[in-house]
N, C-alpha and C positions, 0 to 999 in steps of 0.2 A: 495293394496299397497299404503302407504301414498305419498303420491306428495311430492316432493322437490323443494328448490329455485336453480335454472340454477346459479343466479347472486350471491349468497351465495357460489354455486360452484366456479366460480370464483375467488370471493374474499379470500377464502381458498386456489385457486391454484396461486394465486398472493404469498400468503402469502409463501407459498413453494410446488413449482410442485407437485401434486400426491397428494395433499390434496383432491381436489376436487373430484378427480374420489372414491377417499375412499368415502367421504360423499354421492357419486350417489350410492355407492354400489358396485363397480366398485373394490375390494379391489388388487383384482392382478395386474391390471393394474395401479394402483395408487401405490402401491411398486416396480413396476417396474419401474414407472416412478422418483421415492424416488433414487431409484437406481442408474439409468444412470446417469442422475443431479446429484448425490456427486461424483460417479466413477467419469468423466468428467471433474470435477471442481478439483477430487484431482490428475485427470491424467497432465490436464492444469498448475496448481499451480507445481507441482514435475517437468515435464520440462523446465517452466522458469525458474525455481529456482536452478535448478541441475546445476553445474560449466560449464558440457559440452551438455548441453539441447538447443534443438534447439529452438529459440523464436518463430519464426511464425508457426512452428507448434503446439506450446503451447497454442499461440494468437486461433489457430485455433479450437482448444480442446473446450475453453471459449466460441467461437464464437457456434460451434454444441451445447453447455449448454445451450446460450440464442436461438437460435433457439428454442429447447427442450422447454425453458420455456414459451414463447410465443405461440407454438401452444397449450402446455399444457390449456393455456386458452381455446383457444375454443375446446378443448378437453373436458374440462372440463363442461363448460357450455352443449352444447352435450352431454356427458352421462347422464344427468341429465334430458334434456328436454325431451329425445324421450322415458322416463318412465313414464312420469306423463301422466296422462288421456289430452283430448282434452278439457272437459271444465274447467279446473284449468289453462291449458296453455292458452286459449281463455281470461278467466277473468285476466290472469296475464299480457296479454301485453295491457287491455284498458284502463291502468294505468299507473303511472309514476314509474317505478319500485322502491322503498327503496334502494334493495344491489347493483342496478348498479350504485344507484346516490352514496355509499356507495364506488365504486370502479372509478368510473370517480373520484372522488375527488385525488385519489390516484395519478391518473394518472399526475395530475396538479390541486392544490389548487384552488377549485373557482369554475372550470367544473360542478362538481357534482349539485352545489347548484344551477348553471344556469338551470343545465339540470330538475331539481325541478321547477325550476320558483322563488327561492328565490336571486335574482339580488344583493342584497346590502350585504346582506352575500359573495357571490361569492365573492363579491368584496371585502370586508374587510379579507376574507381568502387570496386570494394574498397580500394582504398588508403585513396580519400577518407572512406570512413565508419569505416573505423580509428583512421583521425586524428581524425573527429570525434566518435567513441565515449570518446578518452581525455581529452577535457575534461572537467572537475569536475560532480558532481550533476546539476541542473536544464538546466545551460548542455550537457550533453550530449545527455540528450533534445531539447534545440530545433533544438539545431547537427544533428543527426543525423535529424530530420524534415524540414528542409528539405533537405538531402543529399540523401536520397530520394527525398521529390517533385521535386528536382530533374533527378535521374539518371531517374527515370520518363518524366519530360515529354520529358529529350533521347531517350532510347529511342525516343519515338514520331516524334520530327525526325529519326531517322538512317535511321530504317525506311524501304527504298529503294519503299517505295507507301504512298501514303495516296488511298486510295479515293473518299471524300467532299472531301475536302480540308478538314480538321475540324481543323486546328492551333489554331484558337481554342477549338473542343469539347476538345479535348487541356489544352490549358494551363488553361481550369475545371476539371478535372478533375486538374488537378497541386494545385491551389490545393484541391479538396476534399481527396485525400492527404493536402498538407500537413498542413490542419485536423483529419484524423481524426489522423493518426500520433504530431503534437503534441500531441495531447490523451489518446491510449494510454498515451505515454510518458512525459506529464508528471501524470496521475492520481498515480500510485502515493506521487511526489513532494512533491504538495498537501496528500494525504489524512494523508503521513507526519510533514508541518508543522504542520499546522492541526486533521487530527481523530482518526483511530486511528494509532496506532502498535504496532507489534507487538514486544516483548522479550522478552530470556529472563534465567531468575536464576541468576547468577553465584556466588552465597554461601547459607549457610546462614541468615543472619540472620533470616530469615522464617521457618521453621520451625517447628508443625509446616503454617503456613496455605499457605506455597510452597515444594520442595522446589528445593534451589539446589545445582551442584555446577558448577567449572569446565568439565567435560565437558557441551559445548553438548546432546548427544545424548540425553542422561540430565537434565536440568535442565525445570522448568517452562516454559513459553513463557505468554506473559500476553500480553491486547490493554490499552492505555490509551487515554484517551479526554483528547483533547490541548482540548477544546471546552467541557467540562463547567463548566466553573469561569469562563467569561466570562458563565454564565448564574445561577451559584449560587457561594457562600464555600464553603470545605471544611468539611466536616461532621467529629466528631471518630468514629472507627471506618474510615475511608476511608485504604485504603490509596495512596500516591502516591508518584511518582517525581518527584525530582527534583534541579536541579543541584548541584555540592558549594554551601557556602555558602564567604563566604569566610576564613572557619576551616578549613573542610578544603580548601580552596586553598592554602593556607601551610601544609598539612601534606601536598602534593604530589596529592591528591585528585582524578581528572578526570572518572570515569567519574559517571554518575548512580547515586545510590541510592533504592532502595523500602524504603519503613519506612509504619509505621501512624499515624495521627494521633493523641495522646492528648491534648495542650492544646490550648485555642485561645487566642486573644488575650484578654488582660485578667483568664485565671485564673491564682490560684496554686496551686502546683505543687510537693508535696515526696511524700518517700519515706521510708515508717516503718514497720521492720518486714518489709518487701520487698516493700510494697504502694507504691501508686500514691495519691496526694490528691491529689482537686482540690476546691480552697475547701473544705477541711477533714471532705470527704466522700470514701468509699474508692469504687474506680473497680472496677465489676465487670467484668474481664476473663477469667471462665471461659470466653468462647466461643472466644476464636482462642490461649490462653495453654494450652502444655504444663500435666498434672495437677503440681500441686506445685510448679511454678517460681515464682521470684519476682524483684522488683526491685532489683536493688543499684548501686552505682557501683563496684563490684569488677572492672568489664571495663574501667574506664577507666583502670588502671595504667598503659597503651602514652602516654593523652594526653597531649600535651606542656605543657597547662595543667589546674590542677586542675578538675575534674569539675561540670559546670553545675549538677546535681542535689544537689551534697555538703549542699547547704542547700536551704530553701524559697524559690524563685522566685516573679515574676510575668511571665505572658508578654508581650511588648513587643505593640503594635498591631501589626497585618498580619503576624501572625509565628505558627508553628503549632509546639510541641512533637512531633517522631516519634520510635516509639521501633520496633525490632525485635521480635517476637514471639517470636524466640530468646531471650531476655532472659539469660541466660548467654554466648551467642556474638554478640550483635548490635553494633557499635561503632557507637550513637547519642547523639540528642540527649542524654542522661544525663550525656555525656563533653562533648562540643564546641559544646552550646546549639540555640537554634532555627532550624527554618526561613521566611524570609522569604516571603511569599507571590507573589512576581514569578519567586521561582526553581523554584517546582513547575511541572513538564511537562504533567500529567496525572494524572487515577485510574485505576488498575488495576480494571478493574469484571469479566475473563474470565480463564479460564485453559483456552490453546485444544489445547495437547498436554503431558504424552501423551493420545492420543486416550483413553483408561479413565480418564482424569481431570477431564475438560472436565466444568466447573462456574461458578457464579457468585463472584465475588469479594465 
């Protein structure tokens, strides 16, 4: 039976659990391990993410994946060594191994190269993924995976043995690094554009449905669902985040805000009494509105133009009426009119800490 690399093992179960054990031979055990590591991670991801999913035990899901994937190393490594003969393993540790200098690199840029005895490299690789860490967002993660697989693959060209003579095995295997590392680094990034997003509330305007204080520590944290709305119109009760409009751009405005939906397009819309009318019918808002509070344009004294709501409205097309559930402390649509529907981010459908608080939105 032909010998294998232990440290190629490795580097394959880095790349994704249950690779290794396939390449010792090991095939059942390496799809099983393929296995549990996705169940796991798609059991973890479905319970934070679900409205009424419990986070720490989601948190926990994630936590038995890395487990899983850490011992999967020296799993890995192991099914590999206790196959090959005794003088292949003998000759292979009186050397500086290739694929471990190949995965120390992995581990932290530079490692690898010390672990060779190539010093000014090591060095100049922490440099270079420094530099490539302070590029902006998305172009960070790219710049900084291929870094990586780069400084990986030389690790294994400086290593003064290469046993096999596998520099082409090596550089596939810089090209899977890449792939996986690019794709670690640049999820978080996708998911933060395109489908959840996670926030926290800055203000009290939501109140008593989200509990908002500058102190990030003390404040609600909410997931929004940046997707929902290319599949469905917003519904009026949905609460959602979104950009200033540009009324509150001319009033210096940048950050996004979350308010409630109460019009939708083509109704009209006034205030009588502290109530809420739409098409001449009162708007029951005893579920998310404080006992006794009511509607007025009395918070809009600050606006610099008089008050959308001082009269009865009609809402423009594509355009959605939000108002605060503070309705005493809330500076909305009441003051500076509607939102356009291009400028909404997302719905607030979670609220994922404090942990004694995680509920559906």
């Amino acid at each position: 039976m032909k010998n294998k690399e232990p440290w190629l093992a490795v580097n394959l179960s880095k790349i994704f659990p249950g690779l290794g054990q396939i390449y010792s031979g090991d095939k059942t055990r390496g799809y099983l391990i393929i296995l549990i590591c996705i169940a796991t991670q798609i059991i973890a991801s479905y319970i934070i993410i679900s409205p009424t999913g419990n986070v720490l035990l989601g948190v926990g899901f994630f936590l038995i994946s890395f487990i899983i994937g850490i011992w999967n190393l020296f799993d890995a490594y192991n099914c590999v060594k206790k196959k090959n003969n005794q003088d292949f393993e003998y000759n292979r540790q009186q050397n500086k191994d290739p694929w471990k200098a190949m995965f120390l690199s992995q581990l932290f840029l530079g490692i690898g190269h010390f672990y060779i005895g190539k010093w000014l490299f090591g060095i100049f690789a922490i440099i270079l993924i420094i530099i490539s860490s302070l590029a902006p967002g998305l172009l960070s993660a790219v710049t900084s995976s291929i870094v990586i697989a780069w400084i990986a693959y030389l690790a294994y060209v400086f290593a003064p043995v290469k046993r096999e003579n596998s520099k082409k095995l090596a550089f596939v295997v810089a090209i899977f690094i890449l792939i996986s590392t690019m794709f670690s680094a640049a999820l978080p990034y996708i998911n933060r554009a395109y489908f959840i997003e996670a926030r926290w509330i800055p203000s009290g305007a939501m109140e008593p449905t989200l509990h908002g204080t500058p102190n990030l520590w003390e404040a609600d944290r909410i997931l929004v669902d940046k997707s929902i709305y290319r599949f469905q119109a917003p519904q009026r009760g949905d609460i959602i985040v979104f950009k200033p409009t540009e009324e509150l751009q001319r009033q210096n405005y940048q950050d996004a805000f979350i308010k409630r939906i109460v019009g939708l397009p083509g109704e009209k819309i006034e205030l009588k009494g502290g109530k809420v009318y739409i098409n001449n019918q009162q708007l029951p808002e005893d579920k998310y509105l404080a006992n006794g509070q009511q509607t007025f344009v009395d918070v809009c004294v600050s606006s610099p133009q008089p008050a959308y709501l001082a009269n009865k409205v009609t809402i423009p097309d594509n355009s959605y009426l939000a108002l605060g559930d503070n309705r005493t402390q809330s500076y909305d649509g009441r003051c500076w009119g509607v939102v356009p529907r291009e400028l909404i981010i997302g719905k607030a459908f979670k609220r994922w800490f404090p942990l004694n608080r995680t509920s559906a939105l």
